[in-house]
Residue, then its C-alpha position, 0 to 999 in steps of 0.5 A: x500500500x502506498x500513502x495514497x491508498x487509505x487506512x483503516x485501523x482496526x477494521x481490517x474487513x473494509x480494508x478487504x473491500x478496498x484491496x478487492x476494489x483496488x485489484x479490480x481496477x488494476x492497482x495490483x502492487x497496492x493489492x498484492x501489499x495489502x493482501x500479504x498483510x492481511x493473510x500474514x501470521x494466520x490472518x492476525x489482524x482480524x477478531x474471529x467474529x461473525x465478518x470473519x468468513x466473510x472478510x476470508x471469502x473477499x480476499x479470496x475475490x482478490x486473490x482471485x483478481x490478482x491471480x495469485x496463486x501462493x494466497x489463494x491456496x492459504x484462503x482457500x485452507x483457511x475457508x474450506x471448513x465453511x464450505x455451507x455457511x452463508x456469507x454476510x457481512x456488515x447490515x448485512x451484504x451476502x457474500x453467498x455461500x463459502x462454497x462459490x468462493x472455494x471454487x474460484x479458489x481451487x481452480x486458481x490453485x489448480x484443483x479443477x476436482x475440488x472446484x467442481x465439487x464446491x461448484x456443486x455445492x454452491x449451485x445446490x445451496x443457491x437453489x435452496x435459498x432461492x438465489x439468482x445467479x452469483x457473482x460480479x457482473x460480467x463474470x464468467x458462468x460457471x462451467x457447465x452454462x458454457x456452450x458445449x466447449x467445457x472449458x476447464x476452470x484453469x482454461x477459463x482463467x488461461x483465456x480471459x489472461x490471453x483475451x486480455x493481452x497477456x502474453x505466455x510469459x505474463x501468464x506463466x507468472x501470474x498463475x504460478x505455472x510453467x510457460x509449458x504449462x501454459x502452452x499446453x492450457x492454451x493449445x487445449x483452449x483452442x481445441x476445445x473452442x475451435x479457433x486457430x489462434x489468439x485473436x479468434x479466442x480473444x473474440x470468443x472470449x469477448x463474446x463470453x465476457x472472460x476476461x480480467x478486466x475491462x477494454 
């Protein structure tokens, strides 16, 4: 954080909404900073008190924007025992249940078994609480609403990267894999999506609304 961005002492769960804002609109030194201070020595700076898990599930959000993979793996250890809870924060704000936010976890981290599970689980608690569709505007749908392609949750990720410009390299280092890795993912993108290169893929993402942030 710099001196520019503002502090919030003692109320460390508005400070998760402002490293949300920040990733999301592109300050990602700011954003990484923060984040590596909240989560520090098991998340100290918070009282565990009914904003807990839900602060949890919003630097998730920003682990997530950012995508950092070495964070996401502690939220996503630190939240995955609250897989059913309903998320409020404040008076109050739904969150939605841990469960959707542990899915984009895992498949950042790359576990595309435990994202479909808590996807699962997710989809199920949404229905039997009556909720629309969950997530931010413009996000991606989930897995099984994408158009027969079946993208895994890394590929989704893998292309809204590359639709935003990203190259290999780029993307290798904010997933935390291999640029192999990586070739392997887009070769499988294009495969699955039908297009023969980075523009047709970049088009059909833009199509699709995958992407990291906005053009």
């Amino acid at each position: 954080m710099n001196r520019l961005v503002p502090q919030f002492p003692g109320l460390p769960t508005l400070h998760c909404d402002l490293l949300l804002v920040l990733a999301e609109t592109g300050r990602r030194r700011a954003a990484l900073n923060g984040l590596r201070r909240l989560v520090a020595n098991d998340f100290g700076a918070f009282r565990r008190d009914s904003l807990f898990l839900a602060s949890l599930a919003i630097l998730g959000s920003t682990a997530v924007a950012l995508g950092d993979v070495a964070h996401a793996r502690i939220i996503l250890t630190a939240l995955a025992p609250y897989a059913t809870r309903n998320l409020i924060q404040g008076a109050p704000v739904a969150w939605g249940s841990a469960a959707w936010h542990l899915q984009r976890l895992a498949a950042l981290v790359g576990d595309d078994h435990a994202a479909a599970a808590y996807r699962a689980v997710a989809n199920r608690l949404h229905g039997e609480w009556m909720a629309g569709r969950w997530g931010p505007p413009g996000a991606a749908e989930p897995t099984e609403t994408l158009p027969a392609h079946r993208l895994s949750q890394r590929e989704q990720l893998v292309l809204g990267l590359l639709a935003d410009g990203r190259t290999n390299k780029d993307i290798a280092a904010a997933l935390g894999i291999s640029v192999h890795t990586v070739e392997r993912h887009v070769a499988n993108v294009f495969g699955k999506l039908g297009t023969h290169n980075r523009a047709e893929a970049t088009a059909w993402a833009l199509r699709h609304e995958i992407g990291q942030s906005p053009t």
